[in-house]
N, C-alpha and C positions, 0 to 999 in steps of 0.2 A: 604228673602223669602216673600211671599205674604202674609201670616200669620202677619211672623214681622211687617210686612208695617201696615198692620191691627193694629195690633197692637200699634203700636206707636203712629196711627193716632188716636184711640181712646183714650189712654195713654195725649196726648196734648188736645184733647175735654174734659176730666175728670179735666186736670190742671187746666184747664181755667174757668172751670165750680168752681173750688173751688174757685179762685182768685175772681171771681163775687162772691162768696158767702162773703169770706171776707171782699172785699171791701162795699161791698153794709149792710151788720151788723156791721154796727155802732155800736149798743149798743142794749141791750138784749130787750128794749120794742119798736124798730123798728120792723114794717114788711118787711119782704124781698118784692120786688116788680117783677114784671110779666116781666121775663128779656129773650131775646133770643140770643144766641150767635152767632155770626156770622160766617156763614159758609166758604166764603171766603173773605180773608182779603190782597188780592193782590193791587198792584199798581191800574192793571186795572179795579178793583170792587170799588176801594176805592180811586180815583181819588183826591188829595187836591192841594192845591199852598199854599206854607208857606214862609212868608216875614219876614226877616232877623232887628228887630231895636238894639237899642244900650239903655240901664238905664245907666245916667250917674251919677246917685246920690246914688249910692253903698257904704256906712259906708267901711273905713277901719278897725277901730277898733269900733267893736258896744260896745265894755266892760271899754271905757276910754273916759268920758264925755269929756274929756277937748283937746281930740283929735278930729280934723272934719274934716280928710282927705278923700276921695274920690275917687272911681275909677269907670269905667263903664266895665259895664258887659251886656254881649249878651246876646239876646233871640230871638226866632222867635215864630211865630204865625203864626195857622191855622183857620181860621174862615168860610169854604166852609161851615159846617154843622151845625154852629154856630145859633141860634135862642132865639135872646134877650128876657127876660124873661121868657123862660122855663127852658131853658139848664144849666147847671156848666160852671166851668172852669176844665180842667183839668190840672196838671203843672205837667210835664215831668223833673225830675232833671237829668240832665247830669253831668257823675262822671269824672275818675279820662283819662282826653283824651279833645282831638279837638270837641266840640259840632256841630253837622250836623245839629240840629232841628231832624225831624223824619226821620227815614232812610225807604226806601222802603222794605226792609225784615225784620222792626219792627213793621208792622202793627196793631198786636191786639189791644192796648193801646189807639189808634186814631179811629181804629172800633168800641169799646165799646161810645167814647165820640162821634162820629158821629151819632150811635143811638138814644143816648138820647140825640141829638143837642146841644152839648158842646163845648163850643172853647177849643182850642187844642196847649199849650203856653210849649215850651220846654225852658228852664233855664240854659246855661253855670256857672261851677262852677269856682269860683275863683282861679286862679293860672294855669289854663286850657287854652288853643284854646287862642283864642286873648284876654280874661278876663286875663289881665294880672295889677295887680295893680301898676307895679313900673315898666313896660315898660319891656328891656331888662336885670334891673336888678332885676327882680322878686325874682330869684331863688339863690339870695346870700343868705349865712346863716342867715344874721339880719332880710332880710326881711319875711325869709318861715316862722318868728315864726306865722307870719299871716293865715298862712295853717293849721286850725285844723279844726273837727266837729262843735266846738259851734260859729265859726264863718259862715261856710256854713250855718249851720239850720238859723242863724240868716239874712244872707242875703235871704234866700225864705220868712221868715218872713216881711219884709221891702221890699221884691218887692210885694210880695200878696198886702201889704199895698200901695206901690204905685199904682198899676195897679185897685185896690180899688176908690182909693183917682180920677186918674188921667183916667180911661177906658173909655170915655163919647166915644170915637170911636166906640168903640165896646158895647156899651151901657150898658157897668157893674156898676152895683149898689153896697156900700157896704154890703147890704144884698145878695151880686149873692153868692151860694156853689160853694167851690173848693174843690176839689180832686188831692191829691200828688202821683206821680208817681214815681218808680225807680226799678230799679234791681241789683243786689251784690252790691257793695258797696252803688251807689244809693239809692237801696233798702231798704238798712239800713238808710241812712239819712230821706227816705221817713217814717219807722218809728217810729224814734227818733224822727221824723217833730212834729206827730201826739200828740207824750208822751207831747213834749214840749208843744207845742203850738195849743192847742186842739182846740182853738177857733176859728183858722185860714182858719181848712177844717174840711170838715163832715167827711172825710175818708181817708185811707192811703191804695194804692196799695205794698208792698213791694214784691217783687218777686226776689227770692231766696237772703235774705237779712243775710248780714255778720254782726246780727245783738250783737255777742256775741265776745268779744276779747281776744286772746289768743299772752299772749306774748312771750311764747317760740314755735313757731310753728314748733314744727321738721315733724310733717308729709306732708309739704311741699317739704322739704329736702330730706324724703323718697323717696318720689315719683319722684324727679328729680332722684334718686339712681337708683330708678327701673327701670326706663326707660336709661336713658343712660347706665346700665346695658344690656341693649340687645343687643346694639352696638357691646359688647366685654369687660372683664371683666376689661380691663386698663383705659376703657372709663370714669368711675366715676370720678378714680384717676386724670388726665388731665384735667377733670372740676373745681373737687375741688381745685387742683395745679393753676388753673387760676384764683382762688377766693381769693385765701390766699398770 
């Protein structure tokens, strides 16, 4: 209904209004600053081009000095609204999938940084999309042990550090702020980013962040119960049957 609609549509401006409040309170003797939210955040209001590079100096194991294997890992960059010496960085972490850089029906995140004239730098996660560290054999058992949290956080730490060290392109200073972006899983890493490595960004977006672990998760289970429950009440049964 038209209410609904209303509704929702206010529902999504209240979200987003809290997400800036978030992200923008750092710490309790910051001022919040004069922020507007952007109304529309379409393709065609928010026009960008984002070019595709390759980090080839990605640590395989940041936790074992005596290892100094290497692999590259994607990223793209947006720099249409980008304005050297006022703006941030923002770094979009991409989770558990093929990294796009920004998708067109992900807008907000690159709205907010086009405001405040921010480059707009999205990060493929390790083990993902072509960040593949052992090629075609990534995904044997010996190698996944390389697939955990404290190695992801650790490579956004070491590319910040590069793109630090190495941005003269783009005219980044080791003094420029960044800002961590993510949502569910992302999300989480966006801010476990922050706990860790606080000195890295002013701030951490996490948006809807799986920030808490649970390792018998049966209300997942449920919920496949309930719903292939509608089907008919054999339908469970035949899933489970193909699980086991």
């Amino acid at each position: 209904s038209k209410l609904n609609l209303i509704s929702c549509h206010t529902m999504r401006k209240f979200l987003l209004a809290l997400a800036l409040v978030a992200l923008f309170t750092f710490n309790h003797s910051r001022v919040l600053p004069d922020l507007t939210i952007p109304e529309d955040t379409t393709q065609e209001a928010i026009p960008y081009h984002q070019y595709n590079y390759t980090y080839d100096g990605a640590t395989l194991d940041h936790f074992n000095d005596t290892d100094n294997r290497t692999f590259s890992q994607r990223y793209w960059v947006i720099a249409d609204y980008y304005v050297p010496g006022e703006g941030s960085v923002f770094i979009q972490i991409c989770g558990e999938y093929t990294c796009p850089g920004v998708m067109p029906t992900r807008l907000y995140p690159l709205s907010l940084a086009a405001l405040h004239k921010s480059l707009y730098i999205s990060l493929e996660h390790r083990f993902y999309g072509e960040t593949l560290p052992f090629g075609d054999q990534s995904l044997t058992t010996e190698n996944l042990k390389y697939l955990n949290v404290e190695s992801a956080l650790a490579d956004i730490a070491q590319f910040i550090d590069f793109v630090n060290a190495n941005g003269t392109d783009y005219k980044i200073s080791p003094n420029t702020k960044w800002v961590v972006v993510g949502g569910s899983y992302p999300g989480a890493l966006s801010a476990w980013f922050k706990e860790k490595y606080p000195t890295h960004v002013v701030g951490s977006w996490a948006s809807s962040p799986v920030i808490y672990d649970i390792l018998d998760f049966k209300m997942f289970d449920t919920q496949i119960y309930l719903s292939a429950n509608k089907s008919g009440a054999a339908c469970p049964d035949i899933a489970q049957n193909l699980t086991t």
